[in-house]
N, C-alpha and C positions, 0 to 999 in steps of 0.2 A: 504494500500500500504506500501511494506516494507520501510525502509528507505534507502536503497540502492538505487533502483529503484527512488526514488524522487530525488535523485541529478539529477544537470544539467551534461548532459553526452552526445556526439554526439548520433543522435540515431541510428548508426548501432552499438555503446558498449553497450545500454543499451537491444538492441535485444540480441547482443551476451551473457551478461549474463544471460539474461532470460530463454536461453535455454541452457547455457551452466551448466550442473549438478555439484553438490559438488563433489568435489573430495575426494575421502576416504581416513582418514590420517591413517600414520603406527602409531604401537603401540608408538612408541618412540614421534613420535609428537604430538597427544591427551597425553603424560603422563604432556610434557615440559609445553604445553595451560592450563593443568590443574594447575603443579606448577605455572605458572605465574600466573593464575586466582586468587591461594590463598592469594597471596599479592597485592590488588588492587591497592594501591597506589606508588606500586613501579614504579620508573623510570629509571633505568638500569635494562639491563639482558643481560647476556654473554652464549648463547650457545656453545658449542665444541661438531661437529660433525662431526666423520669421512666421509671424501671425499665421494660423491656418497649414505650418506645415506638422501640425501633432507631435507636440509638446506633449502632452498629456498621457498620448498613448504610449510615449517614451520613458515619462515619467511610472508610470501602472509596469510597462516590462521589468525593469530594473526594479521595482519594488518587489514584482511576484519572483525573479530573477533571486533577491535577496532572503527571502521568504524562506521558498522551497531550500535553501544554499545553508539556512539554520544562521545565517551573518547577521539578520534581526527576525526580531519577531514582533512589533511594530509598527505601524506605519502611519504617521501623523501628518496631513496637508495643511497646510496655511493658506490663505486664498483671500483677496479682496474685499469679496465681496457676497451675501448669502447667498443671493441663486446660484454662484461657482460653488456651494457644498453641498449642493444637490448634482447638481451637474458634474462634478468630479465623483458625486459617491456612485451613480449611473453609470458614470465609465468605468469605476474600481469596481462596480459588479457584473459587467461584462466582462470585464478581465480577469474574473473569478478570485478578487479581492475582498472582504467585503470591511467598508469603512461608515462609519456612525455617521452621518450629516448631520444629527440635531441635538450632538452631546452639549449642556450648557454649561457653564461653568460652576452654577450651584449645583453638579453632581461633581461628585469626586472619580470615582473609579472608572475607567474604560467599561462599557458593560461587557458580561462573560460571551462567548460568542461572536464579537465583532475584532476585526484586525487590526484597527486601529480604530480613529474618527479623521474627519476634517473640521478646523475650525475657520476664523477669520482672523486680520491680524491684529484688526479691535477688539476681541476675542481677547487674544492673548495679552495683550498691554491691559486687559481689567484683570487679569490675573495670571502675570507670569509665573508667580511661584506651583501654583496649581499646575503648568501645562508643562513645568519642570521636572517637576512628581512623576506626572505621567511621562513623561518620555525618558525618565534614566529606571524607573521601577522595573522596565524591558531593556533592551538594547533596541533601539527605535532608528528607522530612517523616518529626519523629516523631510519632507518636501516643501519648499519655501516656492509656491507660484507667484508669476510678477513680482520677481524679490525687490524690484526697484522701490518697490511699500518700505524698505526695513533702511530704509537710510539712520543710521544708530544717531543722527543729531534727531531725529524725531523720538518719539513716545512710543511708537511703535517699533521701531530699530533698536532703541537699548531695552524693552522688555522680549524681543526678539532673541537678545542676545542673552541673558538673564533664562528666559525660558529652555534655551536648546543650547548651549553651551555645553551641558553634558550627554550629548546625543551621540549617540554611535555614528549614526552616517548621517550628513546633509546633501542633498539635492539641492541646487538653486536655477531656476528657471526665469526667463524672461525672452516675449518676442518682439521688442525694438531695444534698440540703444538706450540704456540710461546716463544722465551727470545727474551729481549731485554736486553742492557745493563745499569749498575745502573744508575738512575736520570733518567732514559727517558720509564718512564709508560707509558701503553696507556692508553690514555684519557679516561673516563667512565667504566673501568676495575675495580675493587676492588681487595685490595690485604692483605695477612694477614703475619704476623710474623712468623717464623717459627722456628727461634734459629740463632747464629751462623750469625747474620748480614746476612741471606738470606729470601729474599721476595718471597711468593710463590703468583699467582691471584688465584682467587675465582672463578671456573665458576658456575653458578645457575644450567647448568644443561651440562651431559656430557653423551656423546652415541660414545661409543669405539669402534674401527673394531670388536674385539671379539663379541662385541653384536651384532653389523652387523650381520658377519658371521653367528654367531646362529641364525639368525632371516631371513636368505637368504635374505639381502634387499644389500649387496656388494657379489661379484663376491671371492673365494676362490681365493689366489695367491700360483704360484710358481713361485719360482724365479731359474733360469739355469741360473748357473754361468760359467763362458769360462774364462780359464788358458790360456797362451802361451807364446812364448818368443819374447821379442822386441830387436832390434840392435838398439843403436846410438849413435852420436860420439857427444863427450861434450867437451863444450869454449876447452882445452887445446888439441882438436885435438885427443885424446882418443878414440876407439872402444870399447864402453861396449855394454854387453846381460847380459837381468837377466829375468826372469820368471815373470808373474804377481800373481803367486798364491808362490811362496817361500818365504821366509823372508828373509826382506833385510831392510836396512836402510830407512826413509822416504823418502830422495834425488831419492834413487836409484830406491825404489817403484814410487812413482811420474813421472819420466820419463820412467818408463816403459809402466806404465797407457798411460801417452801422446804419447807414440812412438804405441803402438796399433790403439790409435783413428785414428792414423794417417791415410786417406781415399788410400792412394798410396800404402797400406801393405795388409797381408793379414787375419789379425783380423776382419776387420769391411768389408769385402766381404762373411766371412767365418759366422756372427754373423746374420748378412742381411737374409744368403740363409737359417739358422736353424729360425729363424722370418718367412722367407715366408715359409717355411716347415711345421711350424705350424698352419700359418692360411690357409694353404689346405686343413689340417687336421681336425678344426674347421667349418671349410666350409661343407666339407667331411659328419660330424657329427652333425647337427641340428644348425649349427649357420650360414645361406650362407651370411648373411653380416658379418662376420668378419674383420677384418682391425687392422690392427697394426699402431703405431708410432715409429717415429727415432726421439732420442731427440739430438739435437746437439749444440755444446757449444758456435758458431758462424753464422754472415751468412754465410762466404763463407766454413765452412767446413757442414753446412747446403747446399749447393750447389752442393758439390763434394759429399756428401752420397748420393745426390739426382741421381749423374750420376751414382754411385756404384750400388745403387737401379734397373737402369734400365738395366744394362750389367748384372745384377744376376739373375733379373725375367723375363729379356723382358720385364715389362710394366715401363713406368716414373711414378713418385709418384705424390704425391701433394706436392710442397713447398709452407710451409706459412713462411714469412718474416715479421716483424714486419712495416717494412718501405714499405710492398706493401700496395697501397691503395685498393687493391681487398683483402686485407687479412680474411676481416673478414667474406666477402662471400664465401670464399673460405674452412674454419672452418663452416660453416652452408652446404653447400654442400656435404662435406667429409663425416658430422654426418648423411647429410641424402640421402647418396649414396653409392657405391659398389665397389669404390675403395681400392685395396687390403692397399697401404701404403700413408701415408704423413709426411714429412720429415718437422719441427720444430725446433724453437729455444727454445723461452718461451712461443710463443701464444696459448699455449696448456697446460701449467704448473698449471694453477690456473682456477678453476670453471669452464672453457669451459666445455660442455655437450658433450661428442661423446661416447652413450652409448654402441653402434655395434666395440667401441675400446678395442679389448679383449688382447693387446702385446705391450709390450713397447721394444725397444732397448736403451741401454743406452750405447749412445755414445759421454757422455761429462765427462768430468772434476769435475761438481760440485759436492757437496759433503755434504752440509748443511741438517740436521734432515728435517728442514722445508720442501725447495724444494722438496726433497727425495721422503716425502710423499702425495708433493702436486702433483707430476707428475706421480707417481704410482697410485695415485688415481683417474687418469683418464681411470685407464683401468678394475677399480674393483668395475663399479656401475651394479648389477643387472635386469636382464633382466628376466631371468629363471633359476631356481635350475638347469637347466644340464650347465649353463656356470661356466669357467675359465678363470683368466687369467694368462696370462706368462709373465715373465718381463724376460728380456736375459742382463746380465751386466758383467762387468770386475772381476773376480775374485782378486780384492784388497782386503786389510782390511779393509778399510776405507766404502766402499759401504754394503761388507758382512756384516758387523757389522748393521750399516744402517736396513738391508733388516732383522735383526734377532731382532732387538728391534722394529720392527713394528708391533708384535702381540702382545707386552705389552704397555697396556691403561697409558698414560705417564701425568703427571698434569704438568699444564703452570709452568714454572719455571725462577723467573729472580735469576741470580745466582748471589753471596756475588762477591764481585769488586776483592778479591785475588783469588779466585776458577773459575775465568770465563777466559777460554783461547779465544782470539781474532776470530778464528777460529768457535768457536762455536755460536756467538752473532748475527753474522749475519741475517740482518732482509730478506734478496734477496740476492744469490748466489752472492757469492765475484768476482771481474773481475778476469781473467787467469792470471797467474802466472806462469814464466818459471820453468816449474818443477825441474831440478836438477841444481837451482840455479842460481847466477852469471854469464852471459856469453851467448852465442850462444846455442842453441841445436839442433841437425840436426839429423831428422828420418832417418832410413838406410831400417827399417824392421821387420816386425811381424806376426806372426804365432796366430792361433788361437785353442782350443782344448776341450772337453765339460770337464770339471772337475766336478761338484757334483749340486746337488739341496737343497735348503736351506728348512728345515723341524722342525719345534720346536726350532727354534733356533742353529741347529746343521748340520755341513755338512752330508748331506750322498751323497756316493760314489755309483756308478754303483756295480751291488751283481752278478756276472756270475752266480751264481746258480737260479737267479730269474726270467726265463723269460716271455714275454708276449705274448700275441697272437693277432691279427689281430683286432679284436672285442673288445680289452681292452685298445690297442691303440686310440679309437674312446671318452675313457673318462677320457684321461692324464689330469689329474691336480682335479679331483674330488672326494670329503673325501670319504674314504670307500671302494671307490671302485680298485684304485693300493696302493700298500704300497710306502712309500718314496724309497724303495730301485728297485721297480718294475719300478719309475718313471724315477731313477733315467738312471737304467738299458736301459731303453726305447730312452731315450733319448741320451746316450752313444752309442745304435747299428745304431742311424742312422747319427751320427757325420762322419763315416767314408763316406756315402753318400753325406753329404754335403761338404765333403773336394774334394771330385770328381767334383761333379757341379762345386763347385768354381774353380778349374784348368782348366776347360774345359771352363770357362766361359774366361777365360781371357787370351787376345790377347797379341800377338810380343808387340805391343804399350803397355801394361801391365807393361811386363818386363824389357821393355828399362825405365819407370822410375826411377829405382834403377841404370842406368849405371854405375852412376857417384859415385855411394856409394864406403867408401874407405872398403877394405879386409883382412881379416885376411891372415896368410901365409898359402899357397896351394901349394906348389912350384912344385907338381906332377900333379894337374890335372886342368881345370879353376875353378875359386872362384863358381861360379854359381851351377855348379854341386857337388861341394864339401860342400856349404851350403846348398843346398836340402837335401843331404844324412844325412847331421850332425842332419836338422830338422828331417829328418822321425825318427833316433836314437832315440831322445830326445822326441817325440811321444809316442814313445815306451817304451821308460824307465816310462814316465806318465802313461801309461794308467797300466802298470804294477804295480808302485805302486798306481793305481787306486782298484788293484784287491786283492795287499795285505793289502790294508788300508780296502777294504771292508771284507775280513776275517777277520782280527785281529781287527777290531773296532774303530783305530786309525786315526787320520786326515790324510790328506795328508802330513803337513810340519814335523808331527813326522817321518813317515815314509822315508821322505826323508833327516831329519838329522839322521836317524840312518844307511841309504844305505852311508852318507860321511865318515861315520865312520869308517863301514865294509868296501868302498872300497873309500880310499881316494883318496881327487883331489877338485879340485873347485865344483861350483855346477855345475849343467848340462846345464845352462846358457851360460856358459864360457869354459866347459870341452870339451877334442877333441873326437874325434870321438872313438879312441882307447879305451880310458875311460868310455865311452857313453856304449861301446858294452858289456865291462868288467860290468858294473853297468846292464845292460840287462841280461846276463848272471847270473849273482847271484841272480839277481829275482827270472828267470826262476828256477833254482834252490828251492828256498825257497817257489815258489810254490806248 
């Protein structure tokens, strides 16, 4: 009889393992069981795996691995967050593990029968000496998920450390890069010198998107980026409009960003209907669960996308709130139902499984490496070589950037104390911040418009010369088969589509939001009408120089500091209509 089998176990776990077969590991997890194997005596080990390439199931081998081996007997997870202790005890029962999910801290002892538990890592900081008991009473592996949580300058990093200090074996897991800032390691990390007063960690073993991707075990991403122009008036009473895709000051970019998000405009109606455009498309094409998310940067504008949602598709989404108590069944449902959307804050941000989530919209604020790619990574775990996923985001810089360092394999870095901008250390997305500063800010209004797709690192522009046909739309986003500029192109012809949908979608009640908003001078016609036209101009002038950036090869913001040049005036933000048409005109020309 193995030794699995001889523990005391309820016996419907002990049937379910019985018949429950090995699960086949990918290449990348037999590589990591075997480095770990060579060093028997090791007690740390740090994997970095990108999001979606199973972590988890690597982590469950190597625990039953250690199990049956008699090296513990044991097995404690740490995790985030509560639905990850359900969702890890799911997987440690297919793996014919079995782990407590809802041991609390007012019980003391492991119950008889169970292999361990999973706790969380607030959990553990309300009572490390308790979670210390229990793991040196055995010889225990823990397993430390998202160890980026245990930075030891926090409360949950020094009672992390306090708790499992005397642990026989540690695991530590995470799928993106983490910093922290100087003095606050995480606990059971190892880290090396590297010059120049910067510490870099050591992971033992590291499995990049790129290897992913080459290995079809994550989902190929594009990312569609949307330009447009936001109104709003700042603390001194001001009407300003600037572009999200122009260059401008941080202040100025920042509330442009924030005046789009804004649910009462028309970016994030216009953003929604190209999202459910997609996964029709998806649907359409061999994926009929598809599903998209909307990541938003609060609850209540978590609420108002939700209403947005339903006036653009016809159908209500799912909201998950962190403060519902239904939340977490409500995340279990989604992944394993037919729901087109579900509308989130962060309960979706880290480790949740919803593998039929092939679309993300991003319509927050935040901004941090980590986050970035920990919520991207919820839509790029593989299913089958014909899926893709789409991500739809703000064409700022700050994001673009973001979405173009995410195919270079990046090593944990805690950066020197003068070289680390505040900004970047952030261990969980920084609270909101009034974007342009000091003062009140007050949305007026914004436009939304498909500007390029991110490809190597580089924008490309929609190619009029490239286009697609019927059958080739059915495999957007998959290597080999459109080029970036065919994608791009694709995606540019049906932007004008969704600019339709979204006016038709939206009622008298729509427009009287904005009554109140103050106007620029119109003295000839009302404000209303006179800013729809200035938009369609300013439409125009984009997609145009959409089409000379795609001949000449040029970004978009070259091509539009060289149009201020030839035909001066402000930018097209700010400039009137007179201007607008003049700028339209020299295009067409230079076409």
């Amino acid at each position: 009889m193995s030794t699995r089998t001889s523990r005391a176990v309820p016996a419907q776990g002990a049937q379910r393992r019985a018949s429950t077969p090995a699960r086949a590991l990918r290449a990348w997890q037999s590589a990591a069981l075997d480095l770990y194997d060579a060093e028997p005596g090791r007690e740390d080990f740090l994997v970095t795996a990108t999001p979606g390439a199973g972590k988890t199931t690597f982590a469950l081998a190597l625990a039953s691995r250690l199990l049956e081996r008699r090296v513990v007997d044991r097995v404690v997870v740490v995790c985030p967050t509560d639905h990850l202790r359900t969702q890890w005890a799911d997987a440690a029962d297919r793996a014919g593990v079995v782990l407590d999910p809802s041991l609390p801290n007012s019980v003391g002892p492991v119950p008889a029968g169970a292999q361990g538990y999973v706790t969380t890592y607030a959990q553990v900081a309300g009572k490390p000496a308790l979670h210390a008991a229990r793991s040196t009473a055995k010889r225990t592996l823990v397993v430390l998920d998202e160890v980026h949580h245990a930075g030891d300058g926090l409360s949950w990093g020094d009672a992390c450390a306090q708790a499992f200090e005397g642990a026989r074996r540690r695991l530590s897991l995470t799928g993106t890069p983490f910093r922290t800032k100087p003095g606050e390691r995480i606990p059971f990390v190892h880290y090396e010198d590297v010059g120049g007063g910067e510490l870099r960690s050591r992971a033992d073993y590291t499995y990049g998107y790129r290897e992913a991707l080459a290995d079809a075990v994550v989902r190929p991403v594009v990312f569609a980026a949307y330009t447009g122009t936001s109104r709003w008036r700042n603390s001194a009473g001001e009407v300003v409009a600037a572009s999200l895709s122009e260059p401008g000051t941080r202040s100025v970019e920042a509330a442009a960003w924030k005046t789009a998000l804004d649910p009462r405009g028309g970016w994030v109606p216009h953003v929604i209907a190209a999202m459910d455009d997609r996964i029709s498309h998806l649907r359409e094409s061999g994926m009929p669960d598809a599903g998209g998310l909307v990541l938003a940067s609060d609850q209540d504008d978590a609420r108002a996308y939700a209403d947005v949602v339903k006036r653009v598709t016809g159908t209500a989404p799912v909201l998950i709130l962190s403060d519902d108590p239904k939340a977490s069944k409500k995340i279990e449902d989604f992944a394993a139902g037919t729901q087109r959307m579900a509308v989130c804050v962060r309960m979706v941000s880290e480790g949740v499984d919803v593998p039929r989530a092939a679309c993300l919209a991003w319509m927050t604020s935040y901004r941090t490496p980590l986050f970035f790619a920990q919520a991207v990574g919820r839509v790029v775990r593989s299913r089958s070589p014909r899926e893709s996923a789409t991500v739809f985001l703000p064409a700022v810089r700050p994001l673009l950037a973001l979405a173009a360092e995410l195919e270079s394999e990046r090593e944990h870095v805690v950066p020197a104390p003068a070289e680390a901008p505040d900004d970047a250390l952030d261990l969980l997305p920084p609270p909101e911040r009034e974007a342009s500063g000091a003062g009140e800010h007050e949305s007026l209004e914004a436009d939304a418009q498909f500007a390029h797709v991110l490809h190597g690192g580089r924008a490309v522009v929609a190619e009029p010369m490239a286009p697609v046909g019927a059958e080739e739309e059915d495999f957007l986003g998959i290597p080999g088969l459109l080029t970036p500029e065919q994608t791009a192109a694709l995606l540019a012809s049906r932007d004008d589509e969704t600019r339709r949908r979204i006016a038709s979608s939206r009622g008298p009640q729509d427009e009287d939001l904005w009554a109140d908003a103050p106007v620029e001078d119109a003295p000839e016609e009302p404000e209303e009408a006179s800013w729809r036209s200035t938009a369609g101009l300013r439409r125009e002038v984009n997609r145009l120089v959409g089409q000379v950036a795609a001949r000449s090869g040029v970004p978009h913001a070259v091509v539009h500091r060289r149009l201020r040049t030839e035909v001066p005036g402000p930018g097209s933000a700010t400039a009137s209509p007179e201007l607008l048409a003049k700028r339209r005109d020299h295009l067409l020309a230079s076409l």
